[in-house]
MARTIMAR-370854 format. One record per residue (C-alpha): x, y, z; residue in one letter; residue number from 0. Coordinates in nm, 2 decimals, always signed. Layout:
BEGIN
<site><x>X</x><y>Y</y><z>Z</z><res>A</res><n>NUM</n></site>
...
This chain:
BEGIN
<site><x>+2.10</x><y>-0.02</y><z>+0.79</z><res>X</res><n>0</n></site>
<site><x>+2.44</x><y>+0.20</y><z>+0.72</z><res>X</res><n>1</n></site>
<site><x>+2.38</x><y>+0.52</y><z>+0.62</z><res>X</res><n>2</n></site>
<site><x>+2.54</x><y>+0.52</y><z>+0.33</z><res>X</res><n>3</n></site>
<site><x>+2.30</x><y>+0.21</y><z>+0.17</z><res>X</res><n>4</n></site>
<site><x>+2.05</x><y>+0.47</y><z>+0.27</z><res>X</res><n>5</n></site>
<site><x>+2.19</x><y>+0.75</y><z>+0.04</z><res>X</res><n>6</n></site>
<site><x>+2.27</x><y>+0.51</y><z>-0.23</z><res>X</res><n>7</n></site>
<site><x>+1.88</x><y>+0.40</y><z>-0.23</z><res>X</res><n>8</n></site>
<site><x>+1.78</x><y>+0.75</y><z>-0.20</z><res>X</res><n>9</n></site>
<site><x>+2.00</x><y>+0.90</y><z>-0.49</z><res>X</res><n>10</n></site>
<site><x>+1.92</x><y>+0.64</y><z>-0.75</z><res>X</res><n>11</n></site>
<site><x>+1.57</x><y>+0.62</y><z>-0.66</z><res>X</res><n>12</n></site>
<site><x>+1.52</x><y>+1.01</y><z>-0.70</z><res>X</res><n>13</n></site>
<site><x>+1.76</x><y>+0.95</y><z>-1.04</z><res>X</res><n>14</n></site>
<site><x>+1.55</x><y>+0.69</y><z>-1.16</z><res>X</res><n>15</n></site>
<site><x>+1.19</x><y>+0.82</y><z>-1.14</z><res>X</res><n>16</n></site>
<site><x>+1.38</x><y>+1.17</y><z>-1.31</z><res>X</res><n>17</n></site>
<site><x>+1.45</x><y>+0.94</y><z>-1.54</z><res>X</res><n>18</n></site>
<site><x>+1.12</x><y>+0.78</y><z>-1.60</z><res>X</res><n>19</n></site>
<site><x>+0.95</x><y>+1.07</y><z>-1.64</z><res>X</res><n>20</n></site>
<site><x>+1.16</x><y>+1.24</y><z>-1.83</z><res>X</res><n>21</n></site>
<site><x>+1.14</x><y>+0.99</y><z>-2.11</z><res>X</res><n>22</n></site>
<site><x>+0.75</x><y>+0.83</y><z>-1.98</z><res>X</res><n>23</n></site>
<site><x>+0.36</x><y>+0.90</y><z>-2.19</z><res>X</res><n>24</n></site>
<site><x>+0.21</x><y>+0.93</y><z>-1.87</z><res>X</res><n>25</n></site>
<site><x>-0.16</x><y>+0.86</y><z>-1.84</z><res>X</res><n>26</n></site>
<site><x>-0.36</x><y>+1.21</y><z>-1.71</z><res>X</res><n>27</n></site>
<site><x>-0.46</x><y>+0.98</y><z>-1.37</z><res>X</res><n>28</n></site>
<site><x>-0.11</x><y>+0.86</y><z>-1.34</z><res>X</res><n>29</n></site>
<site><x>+0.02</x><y>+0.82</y><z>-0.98</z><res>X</res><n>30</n></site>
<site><x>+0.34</x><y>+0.93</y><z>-1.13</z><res>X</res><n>31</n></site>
<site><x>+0.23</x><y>+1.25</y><z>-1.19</z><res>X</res><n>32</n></site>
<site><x>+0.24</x><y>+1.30</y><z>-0.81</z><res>X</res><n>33</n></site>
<site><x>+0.60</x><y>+1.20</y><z>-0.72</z><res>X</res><n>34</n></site>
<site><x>+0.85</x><y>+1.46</y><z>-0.54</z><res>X</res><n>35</n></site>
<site><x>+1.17</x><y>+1.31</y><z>-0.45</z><res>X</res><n>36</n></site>
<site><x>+1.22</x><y>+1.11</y><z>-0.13</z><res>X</res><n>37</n></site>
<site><x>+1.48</x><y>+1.17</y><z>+0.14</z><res>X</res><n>38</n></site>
<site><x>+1.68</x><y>+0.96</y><z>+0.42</z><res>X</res><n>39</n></site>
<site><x>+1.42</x><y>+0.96</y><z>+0.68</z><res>X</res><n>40</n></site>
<site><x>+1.13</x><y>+0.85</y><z>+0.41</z><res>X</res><n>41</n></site>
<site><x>+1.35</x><y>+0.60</y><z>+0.27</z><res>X</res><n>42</n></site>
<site><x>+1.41</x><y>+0.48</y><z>+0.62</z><res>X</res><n>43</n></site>
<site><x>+1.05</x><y>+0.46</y><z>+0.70</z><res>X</res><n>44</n></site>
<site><x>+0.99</x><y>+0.29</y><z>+0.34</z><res>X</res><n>45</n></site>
<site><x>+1.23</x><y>+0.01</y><z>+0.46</z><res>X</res><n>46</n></site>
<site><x>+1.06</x><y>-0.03</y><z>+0.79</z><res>X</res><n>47</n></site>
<site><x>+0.71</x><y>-0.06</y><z>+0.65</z><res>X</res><n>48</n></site>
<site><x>+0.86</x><y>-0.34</y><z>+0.42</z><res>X</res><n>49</n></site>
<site><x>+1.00</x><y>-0.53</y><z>+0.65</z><res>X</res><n>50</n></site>
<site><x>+0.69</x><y>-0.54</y><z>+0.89</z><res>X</res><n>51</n></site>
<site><x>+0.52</x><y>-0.65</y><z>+0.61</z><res>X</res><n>52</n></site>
<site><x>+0.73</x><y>-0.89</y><z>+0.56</z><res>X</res><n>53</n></site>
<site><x>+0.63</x><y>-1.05</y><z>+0.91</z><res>X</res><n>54</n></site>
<site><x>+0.24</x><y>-0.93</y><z>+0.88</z><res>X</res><n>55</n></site>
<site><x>+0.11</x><y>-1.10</y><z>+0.57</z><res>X</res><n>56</n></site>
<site><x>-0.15</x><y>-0.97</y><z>+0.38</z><res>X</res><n>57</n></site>
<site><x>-0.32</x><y>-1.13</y><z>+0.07</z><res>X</res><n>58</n></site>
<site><x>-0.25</x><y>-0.78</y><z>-0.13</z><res>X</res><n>59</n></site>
<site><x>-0.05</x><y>-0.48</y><z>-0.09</z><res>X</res><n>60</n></site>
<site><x>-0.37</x><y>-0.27</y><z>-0.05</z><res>X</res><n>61</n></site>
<site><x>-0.48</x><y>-0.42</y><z>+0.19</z><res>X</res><n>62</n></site>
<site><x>-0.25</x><y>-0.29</y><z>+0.47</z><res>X</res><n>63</n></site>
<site><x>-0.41</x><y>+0.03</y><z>+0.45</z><res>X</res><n>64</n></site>
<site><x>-0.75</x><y>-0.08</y><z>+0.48</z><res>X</res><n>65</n></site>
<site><x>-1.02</x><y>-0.03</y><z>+0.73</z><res>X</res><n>66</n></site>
<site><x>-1.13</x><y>-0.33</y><z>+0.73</z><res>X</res><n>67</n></site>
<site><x>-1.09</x><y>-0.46</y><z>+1.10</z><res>X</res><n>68</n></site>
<site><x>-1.04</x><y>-0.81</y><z>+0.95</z><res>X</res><n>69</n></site>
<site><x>-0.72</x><y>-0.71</y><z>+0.75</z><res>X</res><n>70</n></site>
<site><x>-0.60</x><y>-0.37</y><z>+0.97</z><res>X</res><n>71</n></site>
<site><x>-0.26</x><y>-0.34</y><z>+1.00</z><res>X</res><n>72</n></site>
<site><x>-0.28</x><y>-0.10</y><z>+1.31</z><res>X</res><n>73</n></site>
<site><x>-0.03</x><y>+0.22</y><z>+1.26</z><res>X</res><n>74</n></site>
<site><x>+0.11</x><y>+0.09</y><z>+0.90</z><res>X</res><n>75</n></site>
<site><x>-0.11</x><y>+0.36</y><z>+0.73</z><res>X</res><n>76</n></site>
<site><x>-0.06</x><y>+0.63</y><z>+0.93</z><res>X</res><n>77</n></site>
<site><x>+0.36</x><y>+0.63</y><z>+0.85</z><res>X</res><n>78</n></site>
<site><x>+0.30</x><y>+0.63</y><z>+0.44</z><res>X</res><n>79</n></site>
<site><x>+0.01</x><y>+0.68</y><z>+0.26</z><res>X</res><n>80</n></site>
<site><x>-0.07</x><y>+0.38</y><z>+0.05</z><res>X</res><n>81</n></site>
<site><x>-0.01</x><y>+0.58</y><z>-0.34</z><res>X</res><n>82</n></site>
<site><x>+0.32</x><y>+0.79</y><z>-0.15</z><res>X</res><n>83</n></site>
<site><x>+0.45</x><y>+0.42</y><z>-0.06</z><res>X</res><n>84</n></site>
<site><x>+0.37</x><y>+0.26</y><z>-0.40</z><res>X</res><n>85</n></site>
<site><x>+0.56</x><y>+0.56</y><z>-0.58</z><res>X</res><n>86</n></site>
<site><x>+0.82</x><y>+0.45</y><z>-0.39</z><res>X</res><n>87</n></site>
<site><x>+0.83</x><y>+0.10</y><z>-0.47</z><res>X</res><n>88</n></site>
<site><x>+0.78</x><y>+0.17</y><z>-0.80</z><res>X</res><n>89</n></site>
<site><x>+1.08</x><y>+0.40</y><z>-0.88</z><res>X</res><n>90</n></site>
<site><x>+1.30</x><y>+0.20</y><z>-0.61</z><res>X</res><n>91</n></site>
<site><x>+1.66</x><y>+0.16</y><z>-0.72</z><res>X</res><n>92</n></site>
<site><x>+2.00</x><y>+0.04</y><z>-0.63</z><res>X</res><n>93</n></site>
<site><x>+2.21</x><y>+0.19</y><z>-0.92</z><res>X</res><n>94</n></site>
<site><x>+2.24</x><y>+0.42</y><z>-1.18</z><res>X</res><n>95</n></site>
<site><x>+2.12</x><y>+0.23</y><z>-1.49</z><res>X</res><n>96</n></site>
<site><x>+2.35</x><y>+0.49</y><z>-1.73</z><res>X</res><n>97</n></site>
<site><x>+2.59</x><y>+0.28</y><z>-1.56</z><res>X</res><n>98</n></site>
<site><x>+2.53</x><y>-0.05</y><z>-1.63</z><res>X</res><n>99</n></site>
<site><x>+2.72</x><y>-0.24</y><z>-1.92</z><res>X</res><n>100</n></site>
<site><x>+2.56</x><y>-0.20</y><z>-2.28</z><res>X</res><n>101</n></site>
<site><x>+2.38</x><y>-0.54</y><z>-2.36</z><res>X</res><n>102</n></site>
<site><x>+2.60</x><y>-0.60</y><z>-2.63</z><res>X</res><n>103</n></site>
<site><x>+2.91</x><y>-0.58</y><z>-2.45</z><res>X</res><n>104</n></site>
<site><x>+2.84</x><y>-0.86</y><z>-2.19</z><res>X</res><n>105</n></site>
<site><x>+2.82</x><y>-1.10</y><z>-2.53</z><res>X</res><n>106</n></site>
């Protein structure tokens, strides 16, 4: 992957989840409330774990960080945490939306 998808990914993702909760009534347990923004090499990894799991299927998400010898994915937990990962996912984006044509305009 070029680096420069990498930085693209990395900016607007950090941008978004700013974003979010900036303007977001988060819950007191929210996962959100955790989020520092990612860099190159996590967004890297992020994209790496996605695409194994892509080729190792498991029923759910959570379920490639379990112990569970049935369902292990060997190594998969130890590069993200499972809640680190899902913050990711979460606040993943491509562009700015401040960006993006107004609704109205496309009509």
């Amino acid at each position: 992957m070029h680096d420069e998808l990498v930085d693209i990914l990395v900016r607007e993702t950090n941008r978004y989840a700013e974003q979010h909760l900036a303007s977001a009534k988060l819950g007191p347990q929210s996962r959100s409330h955790m989020w520092t923004p990612t860099t190159v090499q996590e967004m890297k990894l992020f994209i790496a774990m996605t695409m194994l799991m892509g080729v190792v299927h498991n029923p759910t998400l959570d379920m490639y960080w379990t112990k569970s010898s049935l369902f292990a994915t060997p190594g998969l937990g130890n590069l993200l945490c499972r809640n680190r990962y899902c913050l990711i996912l979460k606040y993943l984006h491509f562009s700015n939306n401040d960006d993006m044509p107004d609704k109205n305009d496309a009509d």
